[in-house]
VEXFI-806090 format. One record per residue: residue number from 1; x, y, z of N, C-alpha, C, O, CB in turn; residue in one letter. Coordinates in Angstrom, 2 decimals. Glycine has a CB too. Layout:
<nodes>
pos NUM, n.c1 X, n.c2 Y, n.c3 Z, ca.c1 X, ca.c2 Y, ca.c3 Z, c.c1 X, c.c2 Y, c.c3 Z, o.c1 X, o.c2 Y, o.c3 Z, cb.c1 X, cb.c2 Y, cb.c3 Z, code A
...
</nodes>
This chain:
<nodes>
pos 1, n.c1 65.94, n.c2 152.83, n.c3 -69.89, ca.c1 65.52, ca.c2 153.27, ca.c3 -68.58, c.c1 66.69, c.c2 154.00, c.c3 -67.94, o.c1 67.82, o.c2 153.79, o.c3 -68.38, cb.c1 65.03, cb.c2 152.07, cb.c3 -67.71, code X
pos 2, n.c1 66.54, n.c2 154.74, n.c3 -67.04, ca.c1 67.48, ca.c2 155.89, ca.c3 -66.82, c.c1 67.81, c.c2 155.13, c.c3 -65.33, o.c1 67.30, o.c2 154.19, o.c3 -64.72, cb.c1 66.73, cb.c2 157.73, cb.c3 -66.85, code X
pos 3, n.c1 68.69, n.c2 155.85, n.c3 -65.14, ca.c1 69.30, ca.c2 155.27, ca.c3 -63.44, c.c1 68.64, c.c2 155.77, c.c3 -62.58, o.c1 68.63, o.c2 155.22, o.c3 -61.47, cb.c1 70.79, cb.c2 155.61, cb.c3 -62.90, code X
pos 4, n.c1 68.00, n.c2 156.80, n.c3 -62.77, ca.c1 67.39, ca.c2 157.37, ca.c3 -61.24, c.c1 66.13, c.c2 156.00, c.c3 -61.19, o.c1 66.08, o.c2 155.19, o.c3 -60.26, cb.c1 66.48, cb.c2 159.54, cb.c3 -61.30, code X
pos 5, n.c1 65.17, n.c2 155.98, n.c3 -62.41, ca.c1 64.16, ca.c2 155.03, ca.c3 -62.21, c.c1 64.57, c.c2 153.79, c.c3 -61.86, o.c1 63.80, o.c2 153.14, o.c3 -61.15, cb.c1 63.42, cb.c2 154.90, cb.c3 -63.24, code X
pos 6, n.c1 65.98, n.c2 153.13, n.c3 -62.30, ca.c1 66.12, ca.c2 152.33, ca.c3 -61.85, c.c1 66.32, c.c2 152.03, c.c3 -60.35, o.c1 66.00, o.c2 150.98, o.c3 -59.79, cb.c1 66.72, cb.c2 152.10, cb.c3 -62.46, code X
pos 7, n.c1 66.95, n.c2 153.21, n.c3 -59.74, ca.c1 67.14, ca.c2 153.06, ca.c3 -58.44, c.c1 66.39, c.c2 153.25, c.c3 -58.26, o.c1 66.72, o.c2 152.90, o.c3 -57.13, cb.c1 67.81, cb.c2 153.47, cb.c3 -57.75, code X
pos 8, n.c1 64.93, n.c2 153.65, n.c3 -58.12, ca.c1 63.47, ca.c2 154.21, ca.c3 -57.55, c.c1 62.99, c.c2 152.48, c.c3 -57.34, o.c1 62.51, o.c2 152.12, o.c3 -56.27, cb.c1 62.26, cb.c2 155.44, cb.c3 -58.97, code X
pos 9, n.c1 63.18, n.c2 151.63, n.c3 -58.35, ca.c1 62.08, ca.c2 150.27, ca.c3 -58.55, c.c1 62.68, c.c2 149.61, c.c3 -57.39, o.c1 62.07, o.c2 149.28, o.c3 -56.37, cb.c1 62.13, cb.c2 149.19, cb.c3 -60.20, code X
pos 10, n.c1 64.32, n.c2 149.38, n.c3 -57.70, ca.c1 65.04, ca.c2 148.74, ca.c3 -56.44, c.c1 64.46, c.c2 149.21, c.c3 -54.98, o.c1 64.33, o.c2 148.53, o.c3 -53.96, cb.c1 66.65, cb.c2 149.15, cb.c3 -56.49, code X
pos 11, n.c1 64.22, n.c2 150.30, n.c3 -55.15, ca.c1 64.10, ca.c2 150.49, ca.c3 -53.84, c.c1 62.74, c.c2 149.92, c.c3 -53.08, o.c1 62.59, o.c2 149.43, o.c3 -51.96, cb.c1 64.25, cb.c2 151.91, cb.c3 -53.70, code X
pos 12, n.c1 61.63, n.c2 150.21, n.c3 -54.34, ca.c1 60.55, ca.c2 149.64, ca.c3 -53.74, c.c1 60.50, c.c2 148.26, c.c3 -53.68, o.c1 59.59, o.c2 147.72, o.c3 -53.06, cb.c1 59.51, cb.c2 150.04, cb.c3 -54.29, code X
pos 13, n.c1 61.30, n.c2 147.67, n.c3 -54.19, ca.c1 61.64, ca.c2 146.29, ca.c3 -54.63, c.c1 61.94, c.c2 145.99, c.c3 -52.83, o.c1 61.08, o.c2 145.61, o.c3 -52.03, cb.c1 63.18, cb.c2 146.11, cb.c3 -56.03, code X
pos 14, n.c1 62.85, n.c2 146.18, n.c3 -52.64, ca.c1 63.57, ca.c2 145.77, ca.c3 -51.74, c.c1 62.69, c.c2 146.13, c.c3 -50.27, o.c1 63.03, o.c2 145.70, o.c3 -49.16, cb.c1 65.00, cb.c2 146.44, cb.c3 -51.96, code X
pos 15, n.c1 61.64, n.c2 146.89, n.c3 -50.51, ca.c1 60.55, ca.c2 147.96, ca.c3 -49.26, c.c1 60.00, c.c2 146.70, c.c3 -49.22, o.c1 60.24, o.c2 146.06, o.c3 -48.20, cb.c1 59.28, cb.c2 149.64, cb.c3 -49.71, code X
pos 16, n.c1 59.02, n.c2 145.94, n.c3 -50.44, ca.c1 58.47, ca.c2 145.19, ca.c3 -50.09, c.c1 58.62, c.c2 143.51, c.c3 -50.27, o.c1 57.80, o.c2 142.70, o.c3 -50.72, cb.c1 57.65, cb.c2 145.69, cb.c3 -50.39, code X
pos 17, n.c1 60.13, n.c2 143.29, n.c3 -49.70, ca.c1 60.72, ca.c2 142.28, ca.c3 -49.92, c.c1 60.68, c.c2 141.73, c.c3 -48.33, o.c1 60.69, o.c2 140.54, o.c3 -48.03, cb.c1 62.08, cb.c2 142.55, cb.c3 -50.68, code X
pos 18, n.c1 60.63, n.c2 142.99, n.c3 -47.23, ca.c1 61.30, ca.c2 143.04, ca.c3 -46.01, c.c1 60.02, c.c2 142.14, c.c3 -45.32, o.c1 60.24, o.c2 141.53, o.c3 -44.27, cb.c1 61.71, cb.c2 144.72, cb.c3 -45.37, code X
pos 19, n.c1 58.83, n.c2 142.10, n.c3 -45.90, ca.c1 57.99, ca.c2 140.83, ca.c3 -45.43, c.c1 56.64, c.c2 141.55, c.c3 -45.07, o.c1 56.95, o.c2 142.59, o.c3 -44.50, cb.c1 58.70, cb.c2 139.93, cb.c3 -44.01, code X
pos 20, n.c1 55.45, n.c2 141.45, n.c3 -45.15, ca.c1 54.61, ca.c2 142.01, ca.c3 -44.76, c.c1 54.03, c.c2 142.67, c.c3 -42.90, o.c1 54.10, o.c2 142.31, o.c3 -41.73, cb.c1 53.99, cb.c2 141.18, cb.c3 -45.41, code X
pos 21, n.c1 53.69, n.c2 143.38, n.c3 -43.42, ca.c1 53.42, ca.c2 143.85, ca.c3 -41.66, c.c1 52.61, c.c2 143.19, c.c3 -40.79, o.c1 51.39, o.c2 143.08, o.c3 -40.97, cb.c1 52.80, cb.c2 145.17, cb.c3 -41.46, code X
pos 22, n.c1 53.34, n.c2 142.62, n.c3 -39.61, ca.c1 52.45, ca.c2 141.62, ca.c3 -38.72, c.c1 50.63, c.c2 142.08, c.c3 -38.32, o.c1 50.75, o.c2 143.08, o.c3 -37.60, cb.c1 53.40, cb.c2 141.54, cb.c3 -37.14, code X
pos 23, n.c1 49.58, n.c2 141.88, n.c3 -38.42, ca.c1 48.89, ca.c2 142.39, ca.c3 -37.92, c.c1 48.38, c.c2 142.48, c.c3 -36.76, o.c1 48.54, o.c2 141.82, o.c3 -35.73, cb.c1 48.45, cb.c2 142.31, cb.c3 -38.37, code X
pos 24, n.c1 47.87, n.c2 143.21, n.c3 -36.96, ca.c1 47.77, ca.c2 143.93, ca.c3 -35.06, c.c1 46.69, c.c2 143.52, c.c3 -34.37, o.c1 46.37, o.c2 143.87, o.c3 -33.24, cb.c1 47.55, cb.c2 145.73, cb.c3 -34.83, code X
pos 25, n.c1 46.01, n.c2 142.58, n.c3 -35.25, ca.c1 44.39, ca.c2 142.52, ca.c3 -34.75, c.c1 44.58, c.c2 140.73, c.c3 -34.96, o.c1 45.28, o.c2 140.25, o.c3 -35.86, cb.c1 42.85, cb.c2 143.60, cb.c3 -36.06, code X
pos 26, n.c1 43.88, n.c2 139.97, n.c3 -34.04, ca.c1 43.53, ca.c2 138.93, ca.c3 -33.94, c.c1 42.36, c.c2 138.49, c.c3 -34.60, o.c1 41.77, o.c2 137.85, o.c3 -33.73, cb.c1 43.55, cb.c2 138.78, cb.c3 -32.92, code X
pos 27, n.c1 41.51, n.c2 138.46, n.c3 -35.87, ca.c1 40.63, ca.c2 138.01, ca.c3 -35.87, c.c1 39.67, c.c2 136.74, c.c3 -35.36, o.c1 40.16, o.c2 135.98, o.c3 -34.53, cb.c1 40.78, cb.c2 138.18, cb.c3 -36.54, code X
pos 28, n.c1 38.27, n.c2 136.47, n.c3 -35.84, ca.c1 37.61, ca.c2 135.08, ca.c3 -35.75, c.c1 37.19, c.c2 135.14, c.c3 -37.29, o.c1 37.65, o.c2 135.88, o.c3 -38.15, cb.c1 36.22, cb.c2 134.86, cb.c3 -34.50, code X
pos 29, n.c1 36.65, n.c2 134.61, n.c3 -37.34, ca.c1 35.81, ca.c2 133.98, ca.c3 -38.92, c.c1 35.33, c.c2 135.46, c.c3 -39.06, o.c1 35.67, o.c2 136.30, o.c3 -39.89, cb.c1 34.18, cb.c2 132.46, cb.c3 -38.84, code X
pos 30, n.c1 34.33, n.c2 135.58, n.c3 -37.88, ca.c1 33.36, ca.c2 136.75, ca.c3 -38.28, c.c1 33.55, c.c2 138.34, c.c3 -37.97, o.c1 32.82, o.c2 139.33, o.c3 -38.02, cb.c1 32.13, cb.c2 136.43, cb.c3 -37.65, code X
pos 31, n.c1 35.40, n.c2 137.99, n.c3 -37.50, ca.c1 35.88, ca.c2 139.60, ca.c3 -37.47, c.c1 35.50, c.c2 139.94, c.c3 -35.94, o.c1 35.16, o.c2 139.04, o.c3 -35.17, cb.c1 34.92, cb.c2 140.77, cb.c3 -38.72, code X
pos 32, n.c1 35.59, n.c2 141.40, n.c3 -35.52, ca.c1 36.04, ca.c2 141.88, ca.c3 -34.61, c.c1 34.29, c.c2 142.24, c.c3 -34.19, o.c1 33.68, o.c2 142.67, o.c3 -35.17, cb.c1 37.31, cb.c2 142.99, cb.c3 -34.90, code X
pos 33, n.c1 33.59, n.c2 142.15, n.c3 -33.14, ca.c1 32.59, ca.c2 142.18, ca.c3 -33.24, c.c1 32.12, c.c2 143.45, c.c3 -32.14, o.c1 31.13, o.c2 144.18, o.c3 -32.15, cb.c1 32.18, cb.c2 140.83, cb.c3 -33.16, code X
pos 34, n.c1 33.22, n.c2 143.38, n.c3 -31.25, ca.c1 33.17, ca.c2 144.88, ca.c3 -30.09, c.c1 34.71, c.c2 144.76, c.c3 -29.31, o.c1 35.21, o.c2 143.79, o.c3 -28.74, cb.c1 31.55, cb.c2 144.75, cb.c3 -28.51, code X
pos 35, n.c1 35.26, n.c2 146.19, n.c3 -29.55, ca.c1 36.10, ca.c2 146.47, ca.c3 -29.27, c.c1 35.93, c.c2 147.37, c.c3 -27.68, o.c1 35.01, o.c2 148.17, o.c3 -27.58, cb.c1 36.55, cb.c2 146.95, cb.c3 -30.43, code X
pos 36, n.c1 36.70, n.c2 147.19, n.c3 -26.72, ca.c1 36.71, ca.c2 147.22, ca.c3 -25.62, c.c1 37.46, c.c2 148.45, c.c3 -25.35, o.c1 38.67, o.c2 148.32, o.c3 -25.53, cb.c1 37.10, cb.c2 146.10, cb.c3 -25.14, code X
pos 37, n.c1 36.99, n.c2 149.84, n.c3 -24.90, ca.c1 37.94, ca.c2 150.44, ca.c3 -24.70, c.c1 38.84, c.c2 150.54, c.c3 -23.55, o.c1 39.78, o.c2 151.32, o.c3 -23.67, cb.c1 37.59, cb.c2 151.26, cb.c3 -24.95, code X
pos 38, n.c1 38.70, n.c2 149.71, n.c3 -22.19, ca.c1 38.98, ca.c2 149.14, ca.c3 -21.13, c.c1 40.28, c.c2 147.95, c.c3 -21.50, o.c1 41.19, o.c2 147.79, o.c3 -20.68, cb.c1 37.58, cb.c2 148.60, cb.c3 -20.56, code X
pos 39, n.c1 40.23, n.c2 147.17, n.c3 -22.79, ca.c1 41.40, ca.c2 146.68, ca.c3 -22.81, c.c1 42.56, c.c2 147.26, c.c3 -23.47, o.c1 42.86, o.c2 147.21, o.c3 -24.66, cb.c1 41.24, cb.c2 145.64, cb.c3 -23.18, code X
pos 40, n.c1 43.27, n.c2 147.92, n.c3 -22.33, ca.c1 44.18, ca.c2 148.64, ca.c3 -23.13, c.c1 45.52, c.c2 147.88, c.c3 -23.72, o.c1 46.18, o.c2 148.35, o.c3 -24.65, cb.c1 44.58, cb.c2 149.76, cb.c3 -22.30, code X
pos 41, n.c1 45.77, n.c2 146.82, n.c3 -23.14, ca.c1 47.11, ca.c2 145.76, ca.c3 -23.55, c.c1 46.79, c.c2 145.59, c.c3 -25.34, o.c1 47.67, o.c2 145.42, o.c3 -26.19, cb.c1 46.97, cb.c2 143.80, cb.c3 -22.49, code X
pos 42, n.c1 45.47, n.c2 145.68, n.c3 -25.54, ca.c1 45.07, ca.c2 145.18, ca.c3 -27.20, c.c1 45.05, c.c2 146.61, c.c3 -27.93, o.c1 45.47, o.c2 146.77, o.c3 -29.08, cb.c1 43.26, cb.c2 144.27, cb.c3 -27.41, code X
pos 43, n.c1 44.48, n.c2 147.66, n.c3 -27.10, ca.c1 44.46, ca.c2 148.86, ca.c3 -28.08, c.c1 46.12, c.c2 149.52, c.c3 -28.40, o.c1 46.43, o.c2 150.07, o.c3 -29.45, cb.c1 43.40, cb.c2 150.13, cb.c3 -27.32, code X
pos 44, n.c1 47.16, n.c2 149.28, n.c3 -27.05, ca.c1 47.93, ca.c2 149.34, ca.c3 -27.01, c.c1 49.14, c.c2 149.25, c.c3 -28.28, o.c1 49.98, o.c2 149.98, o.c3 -28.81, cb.c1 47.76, cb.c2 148.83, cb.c3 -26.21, code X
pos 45, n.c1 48.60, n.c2 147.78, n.c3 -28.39, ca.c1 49.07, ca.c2 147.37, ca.c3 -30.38, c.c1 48.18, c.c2 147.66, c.c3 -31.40, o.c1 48.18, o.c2 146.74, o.c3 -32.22, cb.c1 49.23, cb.c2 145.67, cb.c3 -30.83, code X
pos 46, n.c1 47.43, n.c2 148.54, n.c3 -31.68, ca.c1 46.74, ca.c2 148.87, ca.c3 -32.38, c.c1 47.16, c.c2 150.34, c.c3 -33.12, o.c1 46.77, o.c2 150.95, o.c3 -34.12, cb.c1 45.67, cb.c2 148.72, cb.c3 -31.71, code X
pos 47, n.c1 48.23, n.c2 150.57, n.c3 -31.98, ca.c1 48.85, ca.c2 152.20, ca.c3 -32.27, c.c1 50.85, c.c2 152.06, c.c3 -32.52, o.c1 51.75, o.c2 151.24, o.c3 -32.31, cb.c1 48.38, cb.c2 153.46, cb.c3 -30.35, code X
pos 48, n.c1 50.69, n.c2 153.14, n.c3 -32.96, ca.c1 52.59, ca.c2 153.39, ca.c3 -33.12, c.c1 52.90, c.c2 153.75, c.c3 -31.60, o.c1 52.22, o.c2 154.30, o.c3 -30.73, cb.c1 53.24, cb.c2 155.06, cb.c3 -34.40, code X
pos 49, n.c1 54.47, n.c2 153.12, n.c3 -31.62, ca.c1 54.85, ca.c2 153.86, ca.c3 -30.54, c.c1 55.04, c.c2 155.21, c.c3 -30.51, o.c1 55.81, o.c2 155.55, o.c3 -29.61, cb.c1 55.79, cb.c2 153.43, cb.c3 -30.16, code X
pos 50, n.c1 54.47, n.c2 156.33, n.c3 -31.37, ca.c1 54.50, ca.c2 157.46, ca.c3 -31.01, c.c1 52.73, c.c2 157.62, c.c3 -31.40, o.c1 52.28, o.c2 158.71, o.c3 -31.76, cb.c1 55.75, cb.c2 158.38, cb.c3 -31.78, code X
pos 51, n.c1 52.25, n.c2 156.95, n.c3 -31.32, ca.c1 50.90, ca.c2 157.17, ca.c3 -30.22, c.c1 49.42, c.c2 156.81, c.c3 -31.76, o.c1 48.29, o.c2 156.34, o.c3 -31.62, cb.c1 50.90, cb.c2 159.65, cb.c3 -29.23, code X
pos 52, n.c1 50.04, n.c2 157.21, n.c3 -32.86, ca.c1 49.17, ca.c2 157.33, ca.c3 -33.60, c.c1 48.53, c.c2 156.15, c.c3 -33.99, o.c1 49.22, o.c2 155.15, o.c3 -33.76, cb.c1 49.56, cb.c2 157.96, cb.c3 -34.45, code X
pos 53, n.c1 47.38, n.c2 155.91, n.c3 -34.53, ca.c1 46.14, ca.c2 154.60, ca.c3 -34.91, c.c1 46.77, c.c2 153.57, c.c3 -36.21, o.c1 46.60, o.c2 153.51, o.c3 -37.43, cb.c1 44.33, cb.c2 155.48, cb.c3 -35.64, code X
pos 54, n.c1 47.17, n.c2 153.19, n.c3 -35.71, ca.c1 47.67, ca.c2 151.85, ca.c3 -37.69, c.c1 46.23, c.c2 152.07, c.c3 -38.44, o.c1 45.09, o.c2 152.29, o.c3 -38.03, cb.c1 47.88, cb.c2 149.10, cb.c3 -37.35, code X
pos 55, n.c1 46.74, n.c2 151.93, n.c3 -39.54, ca.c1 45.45, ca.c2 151.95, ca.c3 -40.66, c.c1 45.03, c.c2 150.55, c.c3 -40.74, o.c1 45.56, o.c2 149.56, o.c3 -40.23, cb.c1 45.86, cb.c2 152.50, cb.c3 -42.30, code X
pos 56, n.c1 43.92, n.c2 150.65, n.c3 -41.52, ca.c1 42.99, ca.c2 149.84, ca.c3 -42.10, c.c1 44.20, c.c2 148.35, c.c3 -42.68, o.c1 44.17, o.c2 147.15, o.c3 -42.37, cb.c1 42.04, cb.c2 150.91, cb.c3 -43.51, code X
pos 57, n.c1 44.85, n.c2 148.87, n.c3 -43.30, ca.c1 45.92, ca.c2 147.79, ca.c3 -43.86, c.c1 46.22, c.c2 147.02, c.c3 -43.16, o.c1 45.84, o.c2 145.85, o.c3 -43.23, cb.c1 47.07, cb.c2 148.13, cb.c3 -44.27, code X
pos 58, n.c1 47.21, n.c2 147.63, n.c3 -42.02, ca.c1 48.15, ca.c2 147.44, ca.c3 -40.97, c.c1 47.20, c.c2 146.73, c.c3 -40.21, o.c1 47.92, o.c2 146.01, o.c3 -39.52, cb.c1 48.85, cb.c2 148.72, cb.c3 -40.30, code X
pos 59, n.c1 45.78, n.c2 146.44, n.c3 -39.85, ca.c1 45.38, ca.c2 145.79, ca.c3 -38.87, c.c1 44.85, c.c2 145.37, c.c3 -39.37, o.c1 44.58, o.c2 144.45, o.c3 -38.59, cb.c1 45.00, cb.c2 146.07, cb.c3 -37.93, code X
pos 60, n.c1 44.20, n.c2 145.12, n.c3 -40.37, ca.c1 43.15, ca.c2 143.74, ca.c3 -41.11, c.c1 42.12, c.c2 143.64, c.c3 -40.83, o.c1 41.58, o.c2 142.58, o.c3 -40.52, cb.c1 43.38, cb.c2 142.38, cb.c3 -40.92, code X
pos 61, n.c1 41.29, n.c2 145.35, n.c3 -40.87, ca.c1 39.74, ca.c2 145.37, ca.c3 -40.39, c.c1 39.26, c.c2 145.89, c.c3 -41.90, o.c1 39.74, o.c2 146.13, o.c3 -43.01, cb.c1 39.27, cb.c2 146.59, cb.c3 -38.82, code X
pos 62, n.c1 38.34, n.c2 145.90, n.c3 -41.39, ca.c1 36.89, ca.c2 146.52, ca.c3 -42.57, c.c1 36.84, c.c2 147.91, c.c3 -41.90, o.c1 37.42, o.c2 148.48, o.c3 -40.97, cb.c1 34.88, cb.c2 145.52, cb.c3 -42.43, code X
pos 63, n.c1 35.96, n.c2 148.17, n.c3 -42.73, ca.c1 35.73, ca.c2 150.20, ca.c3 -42.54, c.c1 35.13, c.c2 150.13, c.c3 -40.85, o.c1 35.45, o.c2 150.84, o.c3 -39.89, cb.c1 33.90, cb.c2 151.22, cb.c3 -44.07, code X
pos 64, n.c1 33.80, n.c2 148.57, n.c3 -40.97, ca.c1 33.54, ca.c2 149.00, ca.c3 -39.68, c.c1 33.72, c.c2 149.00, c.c3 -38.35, o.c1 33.23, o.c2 149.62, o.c3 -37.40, cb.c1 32.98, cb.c2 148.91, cb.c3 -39.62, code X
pos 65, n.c1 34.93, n.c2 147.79, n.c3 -38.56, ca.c1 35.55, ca.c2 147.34, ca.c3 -37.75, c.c1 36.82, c.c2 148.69, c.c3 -37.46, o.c1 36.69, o.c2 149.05, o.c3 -36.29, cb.c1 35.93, cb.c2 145.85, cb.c3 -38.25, code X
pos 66, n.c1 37.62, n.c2 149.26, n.c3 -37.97, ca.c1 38.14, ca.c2 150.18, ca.c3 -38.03, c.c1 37.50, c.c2 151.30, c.c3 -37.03, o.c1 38.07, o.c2 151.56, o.c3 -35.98, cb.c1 38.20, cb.c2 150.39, cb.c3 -39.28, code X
pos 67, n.c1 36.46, n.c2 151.84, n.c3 -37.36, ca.c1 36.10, ca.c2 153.07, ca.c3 -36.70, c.c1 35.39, c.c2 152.83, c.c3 -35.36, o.c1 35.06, o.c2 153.79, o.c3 -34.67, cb.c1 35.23, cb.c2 153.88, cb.c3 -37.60, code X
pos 68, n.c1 35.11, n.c2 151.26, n.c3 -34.92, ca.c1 35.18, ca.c2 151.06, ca.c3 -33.47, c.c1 36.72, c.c2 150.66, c.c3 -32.71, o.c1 36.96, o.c2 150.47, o.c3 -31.52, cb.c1 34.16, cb.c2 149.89, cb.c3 -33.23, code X
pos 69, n.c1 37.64, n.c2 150.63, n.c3 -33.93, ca.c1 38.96, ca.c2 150.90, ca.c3 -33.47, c.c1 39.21, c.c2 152.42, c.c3 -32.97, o.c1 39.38, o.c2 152.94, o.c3 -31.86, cb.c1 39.91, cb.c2 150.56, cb.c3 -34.60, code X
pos 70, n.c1 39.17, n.c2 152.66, n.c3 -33.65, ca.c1 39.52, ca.c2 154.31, ca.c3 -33.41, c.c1 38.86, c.c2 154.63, c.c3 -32.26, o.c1 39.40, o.c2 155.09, o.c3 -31.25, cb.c1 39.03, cb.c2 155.39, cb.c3 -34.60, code X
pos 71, n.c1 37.54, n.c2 154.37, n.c3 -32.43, ca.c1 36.22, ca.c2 155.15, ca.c3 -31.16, c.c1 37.01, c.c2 154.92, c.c3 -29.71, o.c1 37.38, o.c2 155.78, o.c3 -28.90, cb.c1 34.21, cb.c2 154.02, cb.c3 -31.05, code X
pos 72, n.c1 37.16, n.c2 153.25, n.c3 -29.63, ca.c1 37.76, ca.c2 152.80, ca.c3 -28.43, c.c1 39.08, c.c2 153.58, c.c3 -28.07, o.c1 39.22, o.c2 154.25, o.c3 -27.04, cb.c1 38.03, cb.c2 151.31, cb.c3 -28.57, code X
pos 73, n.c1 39.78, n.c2 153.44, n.c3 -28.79, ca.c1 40.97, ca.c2 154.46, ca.c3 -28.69, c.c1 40.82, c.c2 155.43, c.c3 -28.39, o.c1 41.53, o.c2 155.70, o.c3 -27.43, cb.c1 41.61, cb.c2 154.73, cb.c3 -29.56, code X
pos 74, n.c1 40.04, n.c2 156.46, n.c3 -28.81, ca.c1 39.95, ca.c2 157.74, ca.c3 -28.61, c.c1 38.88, c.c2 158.08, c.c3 -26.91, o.c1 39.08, o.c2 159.06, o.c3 -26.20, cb.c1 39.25, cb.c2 158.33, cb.c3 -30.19, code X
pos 75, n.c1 38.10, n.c2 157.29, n.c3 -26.70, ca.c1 37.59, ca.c2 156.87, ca.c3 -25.61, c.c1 39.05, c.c2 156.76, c.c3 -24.31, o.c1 39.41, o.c2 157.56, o.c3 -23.44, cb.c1 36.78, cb.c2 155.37, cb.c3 -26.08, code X
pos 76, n.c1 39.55, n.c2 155.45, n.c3 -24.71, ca.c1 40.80, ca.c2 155.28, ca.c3 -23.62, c.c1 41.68, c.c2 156.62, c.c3 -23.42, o.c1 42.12, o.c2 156.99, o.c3 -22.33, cb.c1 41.89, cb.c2 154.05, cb.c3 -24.17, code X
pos 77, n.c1 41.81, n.c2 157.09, n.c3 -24.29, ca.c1 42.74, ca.c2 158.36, ca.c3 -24.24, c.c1 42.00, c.c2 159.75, c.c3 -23.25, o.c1 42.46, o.c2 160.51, o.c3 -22.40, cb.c1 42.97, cb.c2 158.88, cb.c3 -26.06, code X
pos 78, n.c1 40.78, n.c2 159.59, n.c3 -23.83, ca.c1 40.03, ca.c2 160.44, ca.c3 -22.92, c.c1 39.82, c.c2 160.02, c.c3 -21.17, o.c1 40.09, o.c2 160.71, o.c3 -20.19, cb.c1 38.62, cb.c2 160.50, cb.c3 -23.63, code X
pos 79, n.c1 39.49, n.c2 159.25, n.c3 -21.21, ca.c1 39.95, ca.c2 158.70, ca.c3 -19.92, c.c1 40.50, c.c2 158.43, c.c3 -19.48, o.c1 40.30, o.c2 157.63, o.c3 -18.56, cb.c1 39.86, cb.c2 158.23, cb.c3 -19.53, code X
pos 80, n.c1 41.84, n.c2 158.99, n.c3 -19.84, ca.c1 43.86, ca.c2 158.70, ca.c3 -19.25, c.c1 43.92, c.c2 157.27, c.c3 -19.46, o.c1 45.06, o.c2 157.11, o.c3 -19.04, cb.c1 44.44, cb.c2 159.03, cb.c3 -17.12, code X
pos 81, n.c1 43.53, n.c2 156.06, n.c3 -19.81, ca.c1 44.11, ca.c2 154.86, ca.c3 -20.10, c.c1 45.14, c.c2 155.10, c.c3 -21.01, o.c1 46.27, o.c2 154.95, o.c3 -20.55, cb.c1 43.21, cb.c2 153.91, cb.c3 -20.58, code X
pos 82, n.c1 45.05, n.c2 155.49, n.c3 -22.37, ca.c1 46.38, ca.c2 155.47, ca.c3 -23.20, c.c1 46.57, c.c2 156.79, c.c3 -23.32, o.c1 45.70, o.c2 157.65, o.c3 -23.33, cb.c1 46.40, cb.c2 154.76, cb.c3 -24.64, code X
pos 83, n.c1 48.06, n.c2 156.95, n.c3 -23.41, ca.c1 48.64, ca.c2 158.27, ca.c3 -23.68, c.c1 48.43, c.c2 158.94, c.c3 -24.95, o.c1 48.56, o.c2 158.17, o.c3 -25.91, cb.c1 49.96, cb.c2 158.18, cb.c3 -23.54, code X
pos 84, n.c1 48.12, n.c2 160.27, n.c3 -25.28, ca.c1 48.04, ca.c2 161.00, ca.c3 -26.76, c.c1 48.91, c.c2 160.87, c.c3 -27.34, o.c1 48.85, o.c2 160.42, o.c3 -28.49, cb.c1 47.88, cb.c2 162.26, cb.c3 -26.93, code X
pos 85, n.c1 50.31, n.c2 161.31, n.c3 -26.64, ca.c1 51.53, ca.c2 161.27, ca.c3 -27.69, c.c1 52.65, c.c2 160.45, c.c3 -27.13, o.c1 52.70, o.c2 160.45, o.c3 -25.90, cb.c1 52.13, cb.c2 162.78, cb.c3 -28.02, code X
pos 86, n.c1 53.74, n.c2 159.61, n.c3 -27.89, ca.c1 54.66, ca.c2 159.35, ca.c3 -27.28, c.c1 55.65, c.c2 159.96, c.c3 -25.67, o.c1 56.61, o.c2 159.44, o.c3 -25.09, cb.c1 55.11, cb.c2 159.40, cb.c3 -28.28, code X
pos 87, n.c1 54.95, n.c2 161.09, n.c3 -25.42, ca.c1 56.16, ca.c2 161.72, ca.c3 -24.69, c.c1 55.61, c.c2 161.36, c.c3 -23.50, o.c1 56.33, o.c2 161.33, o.c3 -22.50, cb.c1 56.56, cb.c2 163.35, cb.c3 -24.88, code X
pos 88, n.c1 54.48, n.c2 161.10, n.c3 -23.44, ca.c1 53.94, ca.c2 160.31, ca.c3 -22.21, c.c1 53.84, c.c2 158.98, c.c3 -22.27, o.c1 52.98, o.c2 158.49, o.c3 -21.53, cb.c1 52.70, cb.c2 160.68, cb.c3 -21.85, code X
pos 89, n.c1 54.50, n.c2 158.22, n.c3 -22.96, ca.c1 54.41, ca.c2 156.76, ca.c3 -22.91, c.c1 55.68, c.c2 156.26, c.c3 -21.74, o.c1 55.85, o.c2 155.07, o.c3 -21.49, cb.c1 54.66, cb.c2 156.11, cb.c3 -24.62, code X
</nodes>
């Protein structure tokens, strides 16, 4: 094995050593059932601090739970609750 690959494995080695990503979503048994676009303290963590949506991973939804993530989000934003981009945060 050559050194570059070796340094490539370490590295991912060590990416996912640093602990998994907290999730952003609180579930119940039966998952997220309506997302509120009015609570912005929750959609709030649902995004990067430079404004963009965490994925599917990062928050521990299903497809459909996901795209009433987004909806709500994109809702709040339209209605000045959350900011589009970091530079207004």
């Amino acid at each position: 094995m050559s050194r570059m690959s070796r340094d490539r494995d370490r590295d991912s080695r060590d990416r996912f050593q640093q602990g998994a990503p907290v999730k952003a979503t609180q579930t119940s048994g039966k998952g997220i059932e309506f997302v509120d676009y009015k609570n912005t303290e929750t959609l709030r963590r649902m995004m990067t601090p430079n404004g963009k949506i965490y994925g599917r991973k990062r928050l521990g939804t299903n497809a459909r739970q996901q795209r009433m993530v987004a909806r709500a989000i994109k809702r709040a934003r339209f209605l000045g609750l959350l900011p589009f981009t970091s530079a207004t945060l």
